[in-house]
Structures are given as C-alpha cells and as structure tokens.
C-alpha positions as CSV (number, residue, x, y, z in Angstrom):
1,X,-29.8,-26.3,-6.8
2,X,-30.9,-28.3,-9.8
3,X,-33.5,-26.7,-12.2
4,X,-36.1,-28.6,-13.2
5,X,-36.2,-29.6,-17.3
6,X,-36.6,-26.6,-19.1
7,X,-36.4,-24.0,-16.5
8,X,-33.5,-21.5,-15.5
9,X,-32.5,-21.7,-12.1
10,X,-32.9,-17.9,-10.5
11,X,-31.2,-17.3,-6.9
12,X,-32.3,-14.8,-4.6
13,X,-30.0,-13.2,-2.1
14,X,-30.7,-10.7,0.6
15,X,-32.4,-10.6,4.2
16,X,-36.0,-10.0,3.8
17,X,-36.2,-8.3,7.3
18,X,-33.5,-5.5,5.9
19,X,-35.4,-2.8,4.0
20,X,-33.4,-2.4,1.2
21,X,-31.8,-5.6,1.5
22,X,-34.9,-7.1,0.6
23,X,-35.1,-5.6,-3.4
24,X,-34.7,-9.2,-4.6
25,X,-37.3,-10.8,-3.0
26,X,-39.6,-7.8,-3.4
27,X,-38.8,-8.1,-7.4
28,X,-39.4,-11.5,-7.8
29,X,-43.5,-11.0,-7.4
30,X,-43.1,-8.6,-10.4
31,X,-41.9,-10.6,-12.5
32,X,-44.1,-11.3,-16.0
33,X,-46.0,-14.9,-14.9
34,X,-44.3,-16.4,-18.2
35,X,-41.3,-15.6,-16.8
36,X,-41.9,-17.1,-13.7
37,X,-43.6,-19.9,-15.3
38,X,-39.6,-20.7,-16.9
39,X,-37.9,-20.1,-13.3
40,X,-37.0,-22.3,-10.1
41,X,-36.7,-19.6,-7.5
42,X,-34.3,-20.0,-4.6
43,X,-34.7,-18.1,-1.5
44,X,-30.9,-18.4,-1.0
45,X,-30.6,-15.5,1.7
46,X,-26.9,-15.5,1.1
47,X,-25.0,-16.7,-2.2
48,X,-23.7,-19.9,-0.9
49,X,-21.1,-21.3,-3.9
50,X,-22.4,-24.6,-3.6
51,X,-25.7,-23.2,-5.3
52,X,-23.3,-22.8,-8.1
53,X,-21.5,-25.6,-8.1
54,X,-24.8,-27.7,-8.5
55,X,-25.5,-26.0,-11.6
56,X,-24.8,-28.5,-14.9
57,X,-21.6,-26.8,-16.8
58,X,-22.5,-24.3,-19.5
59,X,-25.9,-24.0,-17.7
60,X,-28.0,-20.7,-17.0
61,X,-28.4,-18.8,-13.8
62,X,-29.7,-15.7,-12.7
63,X,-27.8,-14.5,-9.7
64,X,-30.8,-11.7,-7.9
65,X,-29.2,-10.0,-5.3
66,X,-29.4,-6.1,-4.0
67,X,-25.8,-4.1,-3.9
C-alpha cells in the first residue's frame, strides 16, 4: 500500500459479514471528514505483512482492526 503525498495510510482488518468483526469498517464512516480527508483507507480484510512492507521506512500507519 503506498499513501498518496501527504496522507497516512490507515488499514482495515476484519470480515464485514462477522458482526463484531466488522467494528473497523463500521468506525471508519465515523471518522471526522478532515480526518478522512488525510487517510488512504485499505479494506485489507486480513493484515497481510506485505501492506507493511510497502510502507516507506519511518513512515505512519494506522493498523484498524477489532480484537
């Protein structure tokens, strides 16, 4: 995943179908729209390393996911 200029790369984990699995994506509409405004949302599903990995070094990343 690689953020556009500017904005912080936020991945979303969980299956949407789930219930409470689904807290993530149900969050994500709430958010302030100058927050979202500064975001690249990822639907990820399930935190797959290589979203990581694509990140530049030292960069930010919000990691969304339900426990």
């Amino acid at each position: 995943m690689t953020a556009a200029a500017g904005r912080i790369p936020v991945i979303v984990c969980g299956e949407a179908a789930r219930g409470d699995d689904a807290a993530g994506f149900a969050a994500i509409p709430l958010l302030a729209p100058a927050t979202l405004a500064a975001a690249d949302v990822e639907r990820a599903g399930q935190l797959d390393l290589l979203l990581l990995l694509d990140l530049p070094d030292g960069a930010p990343c919000v990691v969304v996911d339900a426990v």
